[in-house]
Structures are given as C-alpha cells and as structure tokens.
HTML snippet that shows the backbone in 3Dmol.js (N, CA, C, O; Angstrom):
<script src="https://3Dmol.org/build/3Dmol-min.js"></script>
<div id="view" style="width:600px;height:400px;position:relative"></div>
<script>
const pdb = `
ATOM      1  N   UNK A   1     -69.900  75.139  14.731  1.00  0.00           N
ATOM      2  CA  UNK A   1     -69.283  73.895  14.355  1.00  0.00           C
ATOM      3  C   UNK A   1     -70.353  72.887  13.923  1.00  0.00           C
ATOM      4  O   UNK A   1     -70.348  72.006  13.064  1.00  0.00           O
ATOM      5  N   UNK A   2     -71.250  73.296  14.780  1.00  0.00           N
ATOM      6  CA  UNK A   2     -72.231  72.074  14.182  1.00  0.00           C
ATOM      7  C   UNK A   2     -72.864  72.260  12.575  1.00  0.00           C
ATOM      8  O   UNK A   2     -73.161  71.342  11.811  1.00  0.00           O
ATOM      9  N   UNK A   3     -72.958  73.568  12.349  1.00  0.00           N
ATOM     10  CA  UNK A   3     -73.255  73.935  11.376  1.00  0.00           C
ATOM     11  C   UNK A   3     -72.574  73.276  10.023  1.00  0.00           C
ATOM     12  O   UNK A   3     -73.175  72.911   9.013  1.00  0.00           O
ATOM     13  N   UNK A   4     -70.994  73.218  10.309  1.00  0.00           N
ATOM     14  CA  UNK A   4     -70.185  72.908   9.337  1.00  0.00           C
ATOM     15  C   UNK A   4     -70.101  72.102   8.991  1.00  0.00           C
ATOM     16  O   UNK A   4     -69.775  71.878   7.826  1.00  0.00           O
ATOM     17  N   UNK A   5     -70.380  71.197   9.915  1.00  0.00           N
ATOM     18  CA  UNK A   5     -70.189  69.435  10.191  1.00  0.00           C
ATOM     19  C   UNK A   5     -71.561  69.178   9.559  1.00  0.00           C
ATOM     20  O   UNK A   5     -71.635  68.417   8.594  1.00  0.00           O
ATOM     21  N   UNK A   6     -72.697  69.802  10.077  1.00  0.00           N
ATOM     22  CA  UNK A   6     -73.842  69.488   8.864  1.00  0.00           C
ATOM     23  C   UNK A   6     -73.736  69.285   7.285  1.00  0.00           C
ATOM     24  O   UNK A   6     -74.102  68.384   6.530  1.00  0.00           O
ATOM     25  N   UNK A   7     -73.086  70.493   7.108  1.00  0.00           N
ATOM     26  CA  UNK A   7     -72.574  70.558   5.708  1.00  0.00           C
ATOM     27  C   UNK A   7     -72.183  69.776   4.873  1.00  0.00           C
ATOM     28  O   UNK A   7     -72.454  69.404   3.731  1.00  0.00           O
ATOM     29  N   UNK A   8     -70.974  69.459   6.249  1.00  0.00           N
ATOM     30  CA  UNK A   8     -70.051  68.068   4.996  1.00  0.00           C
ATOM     31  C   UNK A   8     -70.794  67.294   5.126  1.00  0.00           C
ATOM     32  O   UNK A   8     -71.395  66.949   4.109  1.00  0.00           O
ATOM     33  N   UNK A   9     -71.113  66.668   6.345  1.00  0.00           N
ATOM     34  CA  UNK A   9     -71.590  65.618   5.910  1.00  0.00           C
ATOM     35  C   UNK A   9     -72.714  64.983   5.001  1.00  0.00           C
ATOM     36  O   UNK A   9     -73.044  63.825   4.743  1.00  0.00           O
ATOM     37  N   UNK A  10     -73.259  66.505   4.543  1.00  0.00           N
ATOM     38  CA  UNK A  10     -74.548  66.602   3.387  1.00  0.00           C
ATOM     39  C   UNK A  10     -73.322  66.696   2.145  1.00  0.00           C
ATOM     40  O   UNK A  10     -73.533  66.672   0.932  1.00  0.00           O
ATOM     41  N   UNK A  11     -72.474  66.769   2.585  1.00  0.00           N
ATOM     42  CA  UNK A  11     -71.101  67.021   1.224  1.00  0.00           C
ATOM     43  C   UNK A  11     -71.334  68.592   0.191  1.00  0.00           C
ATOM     44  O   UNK A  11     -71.246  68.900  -0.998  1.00  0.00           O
ATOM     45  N   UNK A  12     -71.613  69.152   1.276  1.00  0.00           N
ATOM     46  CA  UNK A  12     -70.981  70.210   1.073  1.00  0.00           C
ATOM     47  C   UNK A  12     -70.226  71.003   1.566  1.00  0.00           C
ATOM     48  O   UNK A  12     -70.672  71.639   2.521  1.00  0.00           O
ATOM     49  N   UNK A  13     -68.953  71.248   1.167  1.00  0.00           N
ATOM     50  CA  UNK A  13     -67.447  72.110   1.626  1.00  0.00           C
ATOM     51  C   UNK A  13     -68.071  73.312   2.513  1.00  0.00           C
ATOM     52  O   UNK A  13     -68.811  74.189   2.067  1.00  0.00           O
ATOM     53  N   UNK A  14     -67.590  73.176   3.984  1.00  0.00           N
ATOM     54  CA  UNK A  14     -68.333  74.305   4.853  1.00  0.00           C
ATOM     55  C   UNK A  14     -66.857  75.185   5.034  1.00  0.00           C
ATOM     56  O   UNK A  14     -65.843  74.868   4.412  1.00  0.00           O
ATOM     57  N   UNK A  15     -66.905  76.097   5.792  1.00  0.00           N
ATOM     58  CA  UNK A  15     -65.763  76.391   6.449  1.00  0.00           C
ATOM     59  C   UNK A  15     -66.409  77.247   7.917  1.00  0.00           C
ATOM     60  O   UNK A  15     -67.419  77.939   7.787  1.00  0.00           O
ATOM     61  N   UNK A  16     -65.893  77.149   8.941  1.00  0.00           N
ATOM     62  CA  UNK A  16     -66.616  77.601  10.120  1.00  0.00           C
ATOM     63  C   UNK A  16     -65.509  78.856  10.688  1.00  0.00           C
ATOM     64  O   UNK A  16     -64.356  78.591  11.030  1.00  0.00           O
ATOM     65  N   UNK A  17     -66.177  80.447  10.717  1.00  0.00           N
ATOM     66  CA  UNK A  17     -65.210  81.095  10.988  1.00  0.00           C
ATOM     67  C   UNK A  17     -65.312  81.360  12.624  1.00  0.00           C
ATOM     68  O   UNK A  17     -66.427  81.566  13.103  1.00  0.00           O
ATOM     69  N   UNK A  18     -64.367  81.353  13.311  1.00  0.00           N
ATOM     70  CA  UNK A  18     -64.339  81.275  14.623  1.00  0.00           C
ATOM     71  C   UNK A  18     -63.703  82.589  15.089  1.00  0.00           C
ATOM     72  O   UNK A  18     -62.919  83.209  14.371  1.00  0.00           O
ATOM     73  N   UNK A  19     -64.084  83.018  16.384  1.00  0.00           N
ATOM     74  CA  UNK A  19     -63.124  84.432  17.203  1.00  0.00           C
ATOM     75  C   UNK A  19     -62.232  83.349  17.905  1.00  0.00           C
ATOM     76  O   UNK A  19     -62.386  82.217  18.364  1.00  0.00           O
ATOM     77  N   UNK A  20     -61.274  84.218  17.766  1.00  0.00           N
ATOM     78  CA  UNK A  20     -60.039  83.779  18.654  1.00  0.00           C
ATOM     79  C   UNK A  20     -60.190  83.260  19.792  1.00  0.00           C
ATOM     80  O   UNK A  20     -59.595  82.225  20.093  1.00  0.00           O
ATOM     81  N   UNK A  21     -61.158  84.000  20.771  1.00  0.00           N
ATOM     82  CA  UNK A  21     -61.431  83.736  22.057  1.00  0.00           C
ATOM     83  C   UNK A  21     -62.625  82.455  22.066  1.00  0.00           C
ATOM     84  O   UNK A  21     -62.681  81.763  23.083  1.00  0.00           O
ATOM     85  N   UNK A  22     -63.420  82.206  21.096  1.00  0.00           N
ATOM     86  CA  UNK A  22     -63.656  80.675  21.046  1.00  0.00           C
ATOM     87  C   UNK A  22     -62.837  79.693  20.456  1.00  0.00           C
ATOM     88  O   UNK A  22     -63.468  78.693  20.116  1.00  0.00           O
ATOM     89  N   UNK A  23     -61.416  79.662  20.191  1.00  0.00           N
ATOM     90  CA  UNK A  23     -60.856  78.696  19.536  1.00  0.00           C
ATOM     91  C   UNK A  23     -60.813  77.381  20.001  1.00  0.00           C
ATOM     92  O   UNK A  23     -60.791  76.369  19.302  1.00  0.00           O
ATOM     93  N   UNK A  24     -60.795  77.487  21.907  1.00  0.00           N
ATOM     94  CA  UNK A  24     -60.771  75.950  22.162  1.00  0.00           C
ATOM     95  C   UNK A  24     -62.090  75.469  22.057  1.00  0.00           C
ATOM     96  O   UNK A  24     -62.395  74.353  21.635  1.00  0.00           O
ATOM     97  N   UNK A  25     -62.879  76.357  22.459  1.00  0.00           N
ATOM     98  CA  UNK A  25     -64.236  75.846  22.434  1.00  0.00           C
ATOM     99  C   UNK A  25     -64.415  74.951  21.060  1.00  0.00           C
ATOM    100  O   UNK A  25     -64.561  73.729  21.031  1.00  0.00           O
ATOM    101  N   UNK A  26     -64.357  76.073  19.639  1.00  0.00           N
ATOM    102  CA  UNK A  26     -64.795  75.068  18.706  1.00  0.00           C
ATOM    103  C   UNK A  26     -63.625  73.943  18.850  1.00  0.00           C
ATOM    104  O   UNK A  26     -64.000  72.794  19.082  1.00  0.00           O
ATOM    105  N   UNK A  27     -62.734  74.109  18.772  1.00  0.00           N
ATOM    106  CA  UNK A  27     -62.364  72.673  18.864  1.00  0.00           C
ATOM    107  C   UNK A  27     -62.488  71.102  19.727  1.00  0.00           C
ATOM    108  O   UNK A  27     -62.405  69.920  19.396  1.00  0.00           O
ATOM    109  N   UNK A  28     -62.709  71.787  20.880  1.00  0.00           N
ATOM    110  CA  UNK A  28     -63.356  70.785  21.544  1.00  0.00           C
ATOM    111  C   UNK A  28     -65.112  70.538  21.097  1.00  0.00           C
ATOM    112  O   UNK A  28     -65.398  69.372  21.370  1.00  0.00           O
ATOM    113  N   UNK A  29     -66.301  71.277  20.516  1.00  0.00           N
ATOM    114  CA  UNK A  29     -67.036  70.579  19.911  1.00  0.00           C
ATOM    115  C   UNK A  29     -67.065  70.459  18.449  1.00  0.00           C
ATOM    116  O   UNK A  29     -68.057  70.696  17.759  1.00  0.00           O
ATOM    117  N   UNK A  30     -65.737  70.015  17.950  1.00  0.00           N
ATOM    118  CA  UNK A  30     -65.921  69.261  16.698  1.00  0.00           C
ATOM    119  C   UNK A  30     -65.269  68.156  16.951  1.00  0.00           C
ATOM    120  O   UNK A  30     -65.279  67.190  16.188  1.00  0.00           O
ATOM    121  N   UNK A  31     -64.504  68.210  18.289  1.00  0.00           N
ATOM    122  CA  UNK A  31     -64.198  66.796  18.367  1.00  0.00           C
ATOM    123  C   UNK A  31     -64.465  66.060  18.979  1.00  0.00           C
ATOM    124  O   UNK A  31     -63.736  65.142  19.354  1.00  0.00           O
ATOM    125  N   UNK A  32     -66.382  66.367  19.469  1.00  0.00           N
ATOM    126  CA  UNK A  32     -67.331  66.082  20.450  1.00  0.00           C
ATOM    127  C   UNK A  32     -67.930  65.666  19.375  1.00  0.00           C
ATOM    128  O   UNK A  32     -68.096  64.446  19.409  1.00  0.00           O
ATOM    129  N   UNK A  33     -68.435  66.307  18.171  1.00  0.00           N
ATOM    130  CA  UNK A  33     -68.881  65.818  17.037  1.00  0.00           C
ATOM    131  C   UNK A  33     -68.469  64.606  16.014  1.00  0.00           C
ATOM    132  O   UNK A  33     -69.172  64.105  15.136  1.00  0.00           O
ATOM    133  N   UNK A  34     -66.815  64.206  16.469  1.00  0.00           N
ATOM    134  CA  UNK A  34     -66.659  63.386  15.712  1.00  0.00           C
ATOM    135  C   UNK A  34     -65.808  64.215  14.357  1.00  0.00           C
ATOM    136  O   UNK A  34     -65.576  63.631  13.299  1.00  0.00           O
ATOM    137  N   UNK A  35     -65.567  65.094  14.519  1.00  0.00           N
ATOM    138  CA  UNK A  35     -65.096  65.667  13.335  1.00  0.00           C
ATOM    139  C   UNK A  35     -64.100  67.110  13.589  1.00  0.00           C
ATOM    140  O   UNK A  35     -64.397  68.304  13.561  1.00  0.00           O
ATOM    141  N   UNK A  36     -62.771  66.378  13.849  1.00  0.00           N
ATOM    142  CA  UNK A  36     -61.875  67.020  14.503  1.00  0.00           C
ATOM    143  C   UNK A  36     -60.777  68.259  13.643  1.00  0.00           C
ATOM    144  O   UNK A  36     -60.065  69.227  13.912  1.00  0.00           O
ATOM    145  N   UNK A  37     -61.181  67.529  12.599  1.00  0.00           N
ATOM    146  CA  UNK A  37     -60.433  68.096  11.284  1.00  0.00           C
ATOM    147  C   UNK A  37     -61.354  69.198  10.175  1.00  0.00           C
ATOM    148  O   UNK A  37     -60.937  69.368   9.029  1.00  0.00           O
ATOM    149  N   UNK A  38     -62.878  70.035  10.769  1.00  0.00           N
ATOM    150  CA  UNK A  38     -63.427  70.666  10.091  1.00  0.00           C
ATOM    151  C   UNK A  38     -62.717  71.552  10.075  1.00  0.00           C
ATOM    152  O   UNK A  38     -61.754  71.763  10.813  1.00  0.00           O
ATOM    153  N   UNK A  39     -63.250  72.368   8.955  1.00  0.00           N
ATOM    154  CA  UNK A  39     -62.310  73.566   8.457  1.00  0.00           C
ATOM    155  C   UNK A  39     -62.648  74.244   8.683  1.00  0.00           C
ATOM    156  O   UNK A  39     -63.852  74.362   8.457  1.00  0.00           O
ATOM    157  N   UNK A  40     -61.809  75.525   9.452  1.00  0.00           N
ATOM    158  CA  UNK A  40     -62.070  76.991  10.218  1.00  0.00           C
ATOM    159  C   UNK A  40     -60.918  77.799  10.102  1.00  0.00           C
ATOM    160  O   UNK A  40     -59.716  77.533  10.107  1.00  0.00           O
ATOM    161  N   UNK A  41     -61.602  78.916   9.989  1.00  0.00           N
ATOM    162  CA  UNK A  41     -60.831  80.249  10.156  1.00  0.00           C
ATOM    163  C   UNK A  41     -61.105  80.268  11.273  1.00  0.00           C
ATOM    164  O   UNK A  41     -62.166  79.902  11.780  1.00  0.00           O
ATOM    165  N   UNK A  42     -59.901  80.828  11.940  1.00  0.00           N
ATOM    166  CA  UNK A  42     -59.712  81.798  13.225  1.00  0.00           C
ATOM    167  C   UNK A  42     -59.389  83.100  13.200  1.00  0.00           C
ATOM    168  O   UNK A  42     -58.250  83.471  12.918  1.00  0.00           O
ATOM    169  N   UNK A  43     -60.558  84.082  13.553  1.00  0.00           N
ATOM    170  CA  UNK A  43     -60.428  85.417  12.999  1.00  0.00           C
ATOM    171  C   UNK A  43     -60.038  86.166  14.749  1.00  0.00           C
ATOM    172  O   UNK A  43     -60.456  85.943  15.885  1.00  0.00           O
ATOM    173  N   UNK A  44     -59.073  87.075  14.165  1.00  0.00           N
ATOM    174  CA  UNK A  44     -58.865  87.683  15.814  1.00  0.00           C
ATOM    175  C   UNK A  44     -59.704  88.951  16.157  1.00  0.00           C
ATOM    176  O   UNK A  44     -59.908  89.890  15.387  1.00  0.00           O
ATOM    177  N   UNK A  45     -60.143  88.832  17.393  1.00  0.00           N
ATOM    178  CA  UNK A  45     -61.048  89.554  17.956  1.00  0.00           C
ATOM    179  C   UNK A  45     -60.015  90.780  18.467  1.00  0.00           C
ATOM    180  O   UNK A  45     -59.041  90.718  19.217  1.00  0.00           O
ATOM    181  N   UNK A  46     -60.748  92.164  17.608  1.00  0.00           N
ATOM    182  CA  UNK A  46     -59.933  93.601  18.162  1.00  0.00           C
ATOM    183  C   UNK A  46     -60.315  94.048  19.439  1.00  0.00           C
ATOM    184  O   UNK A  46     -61.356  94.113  20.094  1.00  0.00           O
ATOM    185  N   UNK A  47     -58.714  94.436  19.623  1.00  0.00           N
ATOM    186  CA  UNK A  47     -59.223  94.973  21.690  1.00  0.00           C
ATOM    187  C   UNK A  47     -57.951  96.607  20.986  1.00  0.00           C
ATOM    188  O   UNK A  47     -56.820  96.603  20.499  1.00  0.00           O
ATOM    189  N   UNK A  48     -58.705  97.458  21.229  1.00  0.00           N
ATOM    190  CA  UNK A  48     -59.503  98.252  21.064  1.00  0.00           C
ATOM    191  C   UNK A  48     -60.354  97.915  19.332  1.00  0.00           C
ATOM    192  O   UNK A  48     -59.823  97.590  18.270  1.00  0.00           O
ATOM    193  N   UNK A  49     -61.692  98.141  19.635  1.00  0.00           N
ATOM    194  CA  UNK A  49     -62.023  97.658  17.874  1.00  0.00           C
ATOM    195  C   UNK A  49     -61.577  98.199  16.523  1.00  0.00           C
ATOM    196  O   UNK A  49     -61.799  99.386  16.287  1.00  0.00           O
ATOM    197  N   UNK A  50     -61.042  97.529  15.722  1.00  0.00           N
ATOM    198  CA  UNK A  50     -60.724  98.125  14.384  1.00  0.00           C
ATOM    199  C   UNK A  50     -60.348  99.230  13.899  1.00  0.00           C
ATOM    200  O   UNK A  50     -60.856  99.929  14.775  1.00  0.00           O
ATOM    201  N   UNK A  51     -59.945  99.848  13.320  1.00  0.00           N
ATOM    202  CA  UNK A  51     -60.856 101.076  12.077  1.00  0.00           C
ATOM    203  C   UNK A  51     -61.161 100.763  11.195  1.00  0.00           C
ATOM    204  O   UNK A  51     -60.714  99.628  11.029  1.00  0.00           O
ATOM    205  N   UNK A  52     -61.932 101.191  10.082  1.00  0.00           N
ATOM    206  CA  UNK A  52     -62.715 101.106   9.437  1.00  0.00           C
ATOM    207  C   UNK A  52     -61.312 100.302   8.156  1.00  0.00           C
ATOM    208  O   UNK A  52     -61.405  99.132   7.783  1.00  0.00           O
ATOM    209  N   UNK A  53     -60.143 101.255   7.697  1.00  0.00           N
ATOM    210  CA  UNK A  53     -59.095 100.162   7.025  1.00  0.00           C
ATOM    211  C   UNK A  53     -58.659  98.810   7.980  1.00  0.00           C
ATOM    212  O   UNK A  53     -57.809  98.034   7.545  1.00  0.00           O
ATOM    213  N   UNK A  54     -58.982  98.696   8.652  1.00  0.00           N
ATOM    214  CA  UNK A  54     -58.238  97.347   9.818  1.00  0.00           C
ATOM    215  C   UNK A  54     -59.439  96.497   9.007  1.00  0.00           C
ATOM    216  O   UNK A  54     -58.988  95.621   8.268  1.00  0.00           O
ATOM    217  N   UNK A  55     -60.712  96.610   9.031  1.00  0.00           N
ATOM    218  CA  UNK A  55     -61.724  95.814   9.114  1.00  0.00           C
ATOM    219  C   UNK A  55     -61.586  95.092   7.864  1.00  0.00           C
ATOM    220  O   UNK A  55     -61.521  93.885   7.630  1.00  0.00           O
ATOM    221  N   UNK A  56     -61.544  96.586   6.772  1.00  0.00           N
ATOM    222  CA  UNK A  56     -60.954  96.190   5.376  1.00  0.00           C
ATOM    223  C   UNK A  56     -60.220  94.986   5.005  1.00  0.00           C
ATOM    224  O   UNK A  56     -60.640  94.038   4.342  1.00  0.00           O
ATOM    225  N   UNK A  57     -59.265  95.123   5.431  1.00  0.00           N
ATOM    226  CA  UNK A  57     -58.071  94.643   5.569  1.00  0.00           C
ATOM    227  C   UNK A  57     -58.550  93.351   6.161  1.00  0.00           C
ATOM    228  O   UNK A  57     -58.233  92.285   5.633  1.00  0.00           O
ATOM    229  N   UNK A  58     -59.121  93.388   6.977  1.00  0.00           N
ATOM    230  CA  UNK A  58     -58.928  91.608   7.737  1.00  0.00           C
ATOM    231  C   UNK A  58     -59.863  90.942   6.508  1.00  0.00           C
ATOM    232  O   UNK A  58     -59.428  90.235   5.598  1.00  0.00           O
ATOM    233  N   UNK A  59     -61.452  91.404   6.743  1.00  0.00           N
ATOM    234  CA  UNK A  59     -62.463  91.116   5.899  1.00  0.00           C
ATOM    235  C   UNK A  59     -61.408  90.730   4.384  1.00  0.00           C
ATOM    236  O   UNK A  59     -61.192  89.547   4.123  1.00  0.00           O
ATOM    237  N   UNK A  60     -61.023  91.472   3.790  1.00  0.00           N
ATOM    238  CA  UNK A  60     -60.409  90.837   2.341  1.00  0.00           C
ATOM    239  C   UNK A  60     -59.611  89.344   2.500  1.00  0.00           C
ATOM    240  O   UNK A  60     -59.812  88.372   1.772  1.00  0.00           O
ATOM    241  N   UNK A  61     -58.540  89.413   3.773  1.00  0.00           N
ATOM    242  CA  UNK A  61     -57.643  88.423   3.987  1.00  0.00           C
ATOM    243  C   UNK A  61     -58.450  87.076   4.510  1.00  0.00           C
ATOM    244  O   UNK A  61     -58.049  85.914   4.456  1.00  0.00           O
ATOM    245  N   UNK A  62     -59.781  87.603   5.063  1.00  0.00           N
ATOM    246  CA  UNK A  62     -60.794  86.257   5.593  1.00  0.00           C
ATOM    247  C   UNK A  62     -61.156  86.011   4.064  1.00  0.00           C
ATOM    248  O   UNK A  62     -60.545  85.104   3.499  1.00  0.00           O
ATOM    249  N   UNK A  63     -61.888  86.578   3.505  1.00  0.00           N
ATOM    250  CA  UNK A  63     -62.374  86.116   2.285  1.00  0.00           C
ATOM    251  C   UNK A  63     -61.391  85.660   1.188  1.00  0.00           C
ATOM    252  O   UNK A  63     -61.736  85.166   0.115  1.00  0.00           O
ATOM    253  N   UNK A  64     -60.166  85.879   1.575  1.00  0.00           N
ATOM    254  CA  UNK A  64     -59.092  84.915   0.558  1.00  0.00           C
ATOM    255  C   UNK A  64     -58.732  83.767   0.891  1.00  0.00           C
ATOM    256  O   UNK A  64     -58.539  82.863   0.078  1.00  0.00           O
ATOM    257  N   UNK A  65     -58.586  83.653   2.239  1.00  0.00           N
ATOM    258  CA  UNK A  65     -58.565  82.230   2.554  1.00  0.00           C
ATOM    259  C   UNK A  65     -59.688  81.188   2.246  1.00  0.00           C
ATOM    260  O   UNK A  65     -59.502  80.041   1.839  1.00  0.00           O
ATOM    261  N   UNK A  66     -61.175  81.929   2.576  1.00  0.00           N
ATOM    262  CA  UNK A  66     -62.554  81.375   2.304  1.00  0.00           C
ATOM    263  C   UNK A  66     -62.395  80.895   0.719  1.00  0.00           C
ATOM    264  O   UNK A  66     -62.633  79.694   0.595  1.00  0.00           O
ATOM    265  N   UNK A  67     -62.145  81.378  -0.167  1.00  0.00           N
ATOM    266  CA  UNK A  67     -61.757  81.151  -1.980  1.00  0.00           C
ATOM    267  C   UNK A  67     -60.657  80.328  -1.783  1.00  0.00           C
ATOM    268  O   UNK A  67     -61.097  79.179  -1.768  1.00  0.00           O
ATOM    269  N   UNK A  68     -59.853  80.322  -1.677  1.00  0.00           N
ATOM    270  CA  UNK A  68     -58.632  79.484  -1.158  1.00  0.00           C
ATOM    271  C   UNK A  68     -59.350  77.772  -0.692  1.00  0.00           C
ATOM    272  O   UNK A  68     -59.601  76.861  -1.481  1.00  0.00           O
ATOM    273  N   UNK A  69     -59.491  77.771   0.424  1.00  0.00           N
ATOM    274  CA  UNK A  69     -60.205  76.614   0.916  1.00  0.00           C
ATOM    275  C   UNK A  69     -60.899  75.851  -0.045  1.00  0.00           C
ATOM    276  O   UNK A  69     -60.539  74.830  -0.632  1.00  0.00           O
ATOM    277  N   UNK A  70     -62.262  76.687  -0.143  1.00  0.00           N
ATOM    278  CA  UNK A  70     -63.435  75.568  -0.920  1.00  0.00           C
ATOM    279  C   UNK A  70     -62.540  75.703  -2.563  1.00  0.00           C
ATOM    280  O   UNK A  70     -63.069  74.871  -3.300  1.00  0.00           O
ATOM    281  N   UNK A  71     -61.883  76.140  -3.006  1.00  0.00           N
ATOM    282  CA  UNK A  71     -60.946  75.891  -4.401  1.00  0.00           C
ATOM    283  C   UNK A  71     -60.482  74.725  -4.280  1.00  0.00           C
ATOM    284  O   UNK A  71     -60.483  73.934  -5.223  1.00  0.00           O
ATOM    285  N   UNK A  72     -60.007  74.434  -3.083  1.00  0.00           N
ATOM    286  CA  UNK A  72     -58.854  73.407  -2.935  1.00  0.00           C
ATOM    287  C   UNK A  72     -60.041  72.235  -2.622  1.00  0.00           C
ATOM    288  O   UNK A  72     -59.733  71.090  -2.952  1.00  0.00           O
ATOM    289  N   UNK A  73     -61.367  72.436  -2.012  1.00  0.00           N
ATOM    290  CA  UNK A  73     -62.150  71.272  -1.733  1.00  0.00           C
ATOM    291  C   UNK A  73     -62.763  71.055  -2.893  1.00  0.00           C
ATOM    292  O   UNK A  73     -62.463  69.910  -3.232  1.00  0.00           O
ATOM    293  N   UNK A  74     -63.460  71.543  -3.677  1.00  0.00           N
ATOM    294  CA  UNK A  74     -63.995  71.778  -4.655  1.00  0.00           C
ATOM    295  C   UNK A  74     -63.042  70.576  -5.692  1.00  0.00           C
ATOM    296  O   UNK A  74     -63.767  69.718  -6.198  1.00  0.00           O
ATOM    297  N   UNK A  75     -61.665  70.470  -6.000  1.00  0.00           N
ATOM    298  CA  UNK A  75     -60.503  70.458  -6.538  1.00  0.00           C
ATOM    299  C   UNK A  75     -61.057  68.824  -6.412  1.00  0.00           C
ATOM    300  O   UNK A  75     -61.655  68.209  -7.295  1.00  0.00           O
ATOM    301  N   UNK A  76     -60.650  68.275  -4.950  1.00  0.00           N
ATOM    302  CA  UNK A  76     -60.685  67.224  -5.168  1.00  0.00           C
ATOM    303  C   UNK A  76     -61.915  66.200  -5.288  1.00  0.00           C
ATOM    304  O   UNK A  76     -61.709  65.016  -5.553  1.00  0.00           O
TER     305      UNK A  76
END
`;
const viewer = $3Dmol.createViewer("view");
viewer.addModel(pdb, "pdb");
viewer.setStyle({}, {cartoon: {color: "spectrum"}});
viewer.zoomTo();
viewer.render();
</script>
C-alpha cells in the first residue's frame, strides 16, 4: 500500500494487488496513510494451490482488470 500511495501521489496511476487474506490489513494501512480509496485488486489465495489452467485463468482476469483500471485513470 505504501507503494501505491507513493505513486499517486508522484501522479502516477498505481494499482496495489492484494491476497485475500491481507484484505483488512491493506485497508486499514491505506487508511493509516490517508488514502482510503487506493486502488487494489484482491486476488484469492488457493487452498489447495491452483493448476497450472486455474493460474491461467486468474493471471489473465488480474491483468484485465489491471488494463481496465489505469485505462479508466489514464482517461481522466
């Protein structure tokens, strides 16, 4: 989070991808940071891990949202 929050505030469009099982965490330090509204994926953590199409599969759907996002920041 801190990372992201660096970003913008250098103004550049971050996006911070998070595991599921840290979700409160980052949210409670970005809104320790002052910046409650950074932009994150929440990617879910596999219990048993993946297969090799699961990974596929998530990895493409993370990286569409990632194009998605900074499109839309970029935009304005």
């Amino acid at each position: 989070m801190r990372d992201a929050a660096a970003l913008e505030d250098a103004g550049i469009p971050a996006i911070a991808l998070i595991h599921d099982v840290f979700e409160q965490a980052a949210q409670l330090q970005a809104e320790v940071l002052g910046r409650p509204d950074l932009t994150r994926i929440i990617v879910p953590q596999g219990h048993p891990e993946p297969s090799g199409e699961d990974v596929d599969r998530l990895a493409r759907g993370i990286l569409d949202k990632i194009k998605a996002l900074l499109a839309a920041s970029w935009a304005t």
